[in-house]
C-alpha positions as CSV (number, residue, x, y, z in Angstrom):
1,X,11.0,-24.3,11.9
2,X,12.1,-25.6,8.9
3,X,15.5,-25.2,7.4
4,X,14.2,-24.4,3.8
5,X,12.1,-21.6,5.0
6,X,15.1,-20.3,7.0
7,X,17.0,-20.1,3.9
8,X,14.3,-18.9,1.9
9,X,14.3,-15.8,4.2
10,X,18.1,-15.5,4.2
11,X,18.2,-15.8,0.4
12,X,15.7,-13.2,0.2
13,X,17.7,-10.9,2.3
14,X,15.4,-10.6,5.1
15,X,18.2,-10.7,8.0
16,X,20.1,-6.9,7.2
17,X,18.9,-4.5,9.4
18,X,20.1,-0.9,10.3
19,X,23.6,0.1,11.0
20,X,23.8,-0.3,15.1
21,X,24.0,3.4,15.7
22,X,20.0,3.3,14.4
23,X,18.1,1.4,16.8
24,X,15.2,1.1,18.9
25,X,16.0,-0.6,22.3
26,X,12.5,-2.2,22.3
27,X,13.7,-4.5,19.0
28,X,16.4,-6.1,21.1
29,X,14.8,-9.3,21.5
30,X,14.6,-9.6,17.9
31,X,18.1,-8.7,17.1
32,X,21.1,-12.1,16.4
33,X,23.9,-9.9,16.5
34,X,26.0,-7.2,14.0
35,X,28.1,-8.0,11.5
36,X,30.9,-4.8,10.0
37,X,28.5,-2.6,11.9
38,X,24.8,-4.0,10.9
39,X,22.2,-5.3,13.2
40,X,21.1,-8.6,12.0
41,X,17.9,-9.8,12.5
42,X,17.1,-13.1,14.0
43,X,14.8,-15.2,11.4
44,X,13.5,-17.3,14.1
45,X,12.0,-14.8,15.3
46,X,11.1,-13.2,12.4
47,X,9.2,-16.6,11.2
48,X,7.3,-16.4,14.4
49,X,6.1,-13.5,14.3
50,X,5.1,-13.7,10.3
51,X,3.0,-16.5,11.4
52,X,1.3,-14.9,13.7
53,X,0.4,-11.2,11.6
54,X,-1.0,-14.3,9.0
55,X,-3.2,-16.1,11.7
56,X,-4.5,-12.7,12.7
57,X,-5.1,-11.4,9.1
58,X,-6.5,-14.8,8.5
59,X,-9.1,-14.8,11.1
60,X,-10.0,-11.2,10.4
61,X,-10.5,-11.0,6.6
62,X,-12.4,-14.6,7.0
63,X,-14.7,-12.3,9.3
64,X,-15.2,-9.9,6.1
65,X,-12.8,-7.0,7.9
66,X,-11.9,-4.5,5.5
67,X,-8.0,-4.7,4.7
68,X,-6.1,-1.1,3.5
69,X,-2.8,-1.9,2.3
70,X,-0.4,1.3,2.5
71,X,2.8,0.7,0.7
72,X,4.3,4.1,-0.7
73,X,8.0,3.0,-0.3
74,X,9.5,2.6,-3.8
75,X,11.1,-0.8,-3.1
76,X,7.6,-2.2,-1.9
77,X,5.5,-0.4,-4.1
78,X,4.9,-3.2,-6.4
79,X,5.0,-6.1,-4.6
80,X,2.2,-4.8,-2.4
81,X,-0.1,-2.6,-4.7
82,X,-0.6,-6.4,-6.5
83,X,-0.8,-7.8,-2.9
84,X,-4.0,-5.9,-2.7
85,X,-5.3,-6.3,-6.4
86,X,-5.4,-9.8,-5.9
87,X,-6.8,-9.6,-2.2
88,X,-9.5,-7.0,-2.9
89,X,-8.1,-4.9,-0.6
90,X,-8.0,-1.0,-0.8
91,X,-4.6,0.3,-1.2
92,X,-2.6,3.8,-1.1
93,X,0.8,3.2,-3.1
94,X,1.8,6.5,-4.4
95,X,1.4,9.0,-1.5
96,X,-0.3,9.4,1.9
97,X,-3.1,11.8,1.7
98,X,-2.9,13.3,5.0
99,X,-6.1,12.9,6.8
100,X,-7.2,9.7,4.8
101,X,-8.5,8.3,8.0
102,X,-9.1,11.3,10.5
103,X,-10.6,13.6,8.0
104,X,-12.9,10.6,6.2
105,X,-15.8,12.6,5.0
106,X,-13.5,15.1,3.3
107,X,-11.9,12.4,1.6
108,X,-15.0,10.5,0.7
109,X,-16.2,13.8,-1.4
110,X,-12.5,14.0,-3.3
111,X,-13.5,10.1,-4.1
112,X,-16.8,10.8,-5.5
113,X,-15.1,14.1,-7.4
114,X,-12.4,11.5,-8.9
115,X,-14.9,9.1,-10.0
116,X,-17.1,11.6,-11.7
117,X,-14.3,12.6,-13.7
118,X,-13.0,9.3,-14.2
119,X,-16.6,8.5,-15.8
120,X,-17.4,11.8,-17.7
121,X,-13.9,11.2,-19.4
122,X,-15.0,7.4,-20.2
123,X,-17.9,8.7,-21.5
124,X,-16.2,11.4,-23.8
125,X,-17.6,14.0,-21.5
126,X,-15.1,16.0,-22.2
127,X,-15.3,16.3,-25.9
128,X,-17.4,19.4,-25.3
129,X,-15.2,21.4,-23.3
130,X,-12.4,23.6,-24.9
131,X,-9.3,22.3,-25.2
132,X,-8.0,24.4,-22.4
133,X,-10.9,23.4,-20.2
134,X,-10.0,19.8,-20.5
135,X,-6.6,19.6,-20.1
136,X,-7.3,21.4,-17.1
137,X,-9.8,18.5,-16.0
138,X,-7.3,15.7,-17.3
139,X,-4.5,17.3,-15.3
140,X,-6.5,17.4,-12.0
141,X,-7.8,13.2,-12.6
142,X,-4.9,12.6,-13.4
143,X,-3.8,13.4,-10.1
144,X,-6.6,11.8,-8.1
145,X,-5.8,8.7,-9.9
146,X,-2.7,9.1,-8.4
147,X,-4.2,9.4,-5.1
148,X,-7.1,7.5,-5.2
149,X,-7.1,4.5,-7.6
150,X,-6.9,2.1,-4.9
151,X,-9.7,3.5,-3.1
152,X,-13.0,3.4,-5.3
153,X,-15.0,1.5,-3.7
154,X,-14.1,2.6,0.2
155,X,-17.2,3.7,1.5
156,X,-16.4,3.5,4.9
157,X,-13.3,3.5,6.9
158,X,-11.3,0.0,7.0
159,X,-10.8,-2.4,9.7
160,X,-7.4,-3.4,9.2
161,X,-4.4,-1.1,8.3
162,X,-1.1,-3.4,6.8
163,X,1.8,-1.1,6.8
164,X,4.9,-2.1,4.3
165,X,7.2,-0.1,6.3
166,X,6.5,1.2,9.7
167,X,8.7,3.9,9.6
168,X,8.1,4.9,6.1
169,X,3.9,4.6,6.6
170,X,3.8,6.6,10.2
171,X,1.1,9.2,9.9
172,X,-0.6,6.5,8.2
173,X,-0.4,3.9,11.4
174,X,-1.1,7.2,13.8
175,X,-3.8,8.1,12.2
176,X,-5.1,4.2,12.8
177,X,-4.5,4.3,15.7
178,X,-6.3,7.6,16.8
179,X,-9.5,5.8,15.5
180,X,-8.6,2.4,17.2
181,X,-8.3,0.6,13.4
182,X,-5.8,-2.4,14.0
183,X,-2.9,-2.2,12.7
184,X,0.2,-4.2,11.2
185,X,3.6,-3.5,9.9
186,X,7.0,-4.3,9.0
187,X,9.5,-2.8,11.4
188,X,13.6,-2.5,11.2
189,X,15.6,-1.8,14.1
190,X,14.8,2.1,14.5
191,X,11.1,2.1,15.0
192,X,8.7,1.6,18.5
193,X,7.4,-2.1,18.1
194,X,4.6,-1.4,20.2
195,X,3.0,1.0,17.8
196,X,1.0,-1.2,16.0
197,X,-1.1,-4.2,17.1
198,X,1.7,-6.3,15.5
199,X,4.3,-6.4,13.5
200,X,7.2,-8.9,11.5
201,X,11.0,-7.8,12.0
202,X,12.4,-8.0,8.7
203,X,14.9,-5.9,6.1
204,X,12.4,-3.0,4.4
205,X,15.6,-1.3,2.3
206,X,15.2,-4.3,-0.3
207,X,12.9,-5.0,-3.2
208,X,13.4,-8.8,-2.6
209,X,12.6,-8.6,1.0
210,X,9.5,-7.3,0.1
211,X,8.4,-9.5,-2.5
212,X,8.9,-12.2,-0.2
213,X,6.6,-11.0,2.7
214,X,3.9,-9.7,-0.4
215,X,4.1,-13.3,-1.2
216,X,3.9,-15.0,2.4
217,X,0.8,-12.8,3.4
218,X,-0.9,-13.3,0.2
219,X,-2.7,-16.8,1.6
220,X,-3.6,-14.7,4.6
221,X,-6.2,-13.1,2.8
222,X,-9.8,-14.9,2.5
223,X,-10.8,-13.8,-1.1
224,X,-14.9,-12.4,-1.3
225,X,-15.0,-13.1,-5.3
226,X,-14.4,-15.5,-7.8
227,X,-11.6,-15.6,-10.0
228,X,-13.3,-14.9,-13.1
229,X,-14.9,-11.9,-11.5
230,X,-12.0,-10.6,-9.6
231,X,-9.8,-10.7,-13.0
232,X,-12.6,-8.8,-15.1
233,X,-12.6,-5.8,-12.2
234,X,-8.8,-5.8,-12.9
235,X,-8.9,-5.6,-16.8
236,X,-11.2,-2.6,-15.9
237,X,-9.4,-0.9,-14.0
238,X,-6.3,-1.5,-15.9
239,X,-8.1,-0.1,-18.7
240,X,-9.1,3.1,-17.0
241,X,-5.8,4.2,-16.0
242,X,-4.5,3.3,-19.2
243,X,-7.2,5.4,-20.9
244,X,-6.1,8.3,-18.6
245,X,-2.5,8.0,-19.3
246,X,-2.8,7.5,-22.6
247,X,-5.0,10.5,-23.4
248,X,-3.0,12.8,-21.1
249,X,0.0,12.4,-23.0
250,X,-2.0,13.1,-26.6
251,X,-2.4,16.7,-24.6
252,X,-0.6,19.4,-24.7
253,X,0.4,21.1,-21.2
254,X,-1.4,23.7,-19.8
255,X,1.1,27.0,-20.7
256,X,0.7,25.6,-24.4
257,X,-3.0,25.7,-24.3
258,X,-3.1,29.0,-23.0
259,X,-0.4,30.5,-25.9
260,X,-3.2,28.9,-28.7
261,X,-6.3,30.5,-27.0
C-alpha cells in the first residue's frame, strides 16, 4: 500500500469512528485501536476493502448493471448526488421514499405523474389553470422533484444499490436485499457488516470523508455516453429544476391564493 494514499485517507479524516461504547462486534477486525474514547479505524484495511467495492462496481457497471446511488445524509449529500450525475446512475439524495424498491409499480406511476407535471409546466401548461389551481400543481412537483429527480429514467428496478451510509440508508439496503439487488455501503463501527454484499470501513460523520470516497469510486463506474452528451442531459436537467424553483418562488402560498379568490 502506498504511503501517500495512507495519508491521503488520514488527511481526509477517514480513520475517526464511533465513541467505543457504539459498536458492532462484527467490525472488530477492522478496528486499530481508541484514542480519548474513539474507535479508530485501520486504513489498511480500509484501502483493501475500497479496492475491492471498486473491482466489483467495476466489473458490474462494465456489464451495463444499473447503479442507484442513495445518499440522503447531509454530509454526503453532495459529494454523492454529483457521483451519480456524472456516472449516469439513478440517485435518491433528499429522502427515502419507503417502498422505492418493494412497492416498484406504485412508484413507477408517481414517476410518470412527476414527469407529466414536470412537462405540462415546461410547456406553459399551466397558464390556463387559475392561479389557485396551479400553485396547487407547483406545490405538489415541486415535491416530486424532491423525491424523484434522480429517478426519470428508472424504468425498472436497479442492479446495484451503493449506500453512503449504512446506517443512515437501512430501509433502503433492506429493502435490497428482500429482492436480492446487490448491495454496497459505507459502514462505522455500530452497524452489522454482513448486511450488504460489501462494504468500506470508513468515518461517515464528515463532509471530507465523503468527498474522498465520492472521488475514489468515481473511476469505478464504466460511463454508457459521451461527454458531450452526458453534459447536455445535465444542463437539462439543471434547467428544469431551476425553472421549478424559480417559478415557485414568483408564487404566492396556498392560504394567500385562497384569501384572493
Amino acid at each position: 500500500m502506498e504511503k501517500n494514499t495512507l495519508n491521503s485517507m488520514f488527511d481526509n479524516l477517514l480513520h475517526i469512528w464511533n465513541k467505543t461504547n457504539f459498536w458492532n462486534a462484527k467490525m472488530k477486525p477492522y478496528i486499530y485501536g481508541s484514542v480519548n474514547g474513539i474507535h479508530v479505524i485501520n486504513l489498511l484495511k480500509t484501502a483493501e476493502k475500497l479496492e475491492e467495492v471498486k473491482a466489483e462496481l467495476k466489473d458490474l457497471t462494465s456489464q451495463g448493471k444499473k447503479v442507484l446511488i442513495v445518499a440522503t445524509k447531509i454530509q454526503s449529500r453532495d459529494a454523492f448526488k454529483k457521483l451519480a450525475t456524472d456516472t449516469w446512475s439513478y440517485y435518491v439524495c433528499d429522502k427515502w421514499v419507503p417502498g422505492l424498491l418493494t412497492n416498484f409499480k406504485t412508484i413507477k406511476r408517481r414517476i410518470a405523474q412527476y414527469l407529466q407535471l414536470l412537462q405540462d409546466s415546461q410547456n406553459w401548461g399551466f397558464d390556463v389553470l387559475t392561479k389557485k389551481e396551479k400553485a396547487s400543481k407547483m406545490l405538489i412537483l415541486e415535491k416530486l422533484d424532491k423525491a424523484y429527480s434522480g429517478l426519470k429514467d428508472l424504468k425498472k428496478l436497479p442492479d446495484v444499490i451503493v449506500a453512503s451510509d449504512g446506517i443512515y440508508e437501512r430501509q433502503a439496503l433492506k429493502e435490497a436485499n428482500n429482492l436480492n439487488i446487490k448491495t454496497f455501503a459505507i459502514f462505522n463501527t455500530n452497524w452489522d457488516r454482513d448486511l450488504v454484499n460489501n462494504f468500506i470501513p470508513a468515518n461517515t460523520n464528515s463532509t471530507k470523508s465523503f468527498d474522498y470516497l465520492a472521488w475514489e469510486l468515481f473511476g469505478s463506474f464504466v460511463k454508457a455516453s459521451t461527454t458531450q452528451t452526458k453534459a447536455t442531459i445535465k444542463k437539462v436537467d439543471q434547467d428544469n429544476i431551476s425553472w421549478v424553483k424559480k417559478t415557485t418562488k414568483k408564487l404566492t402560498t396556498k392560504k394567500e391564493v385562497e384569501v384572493k379568490e
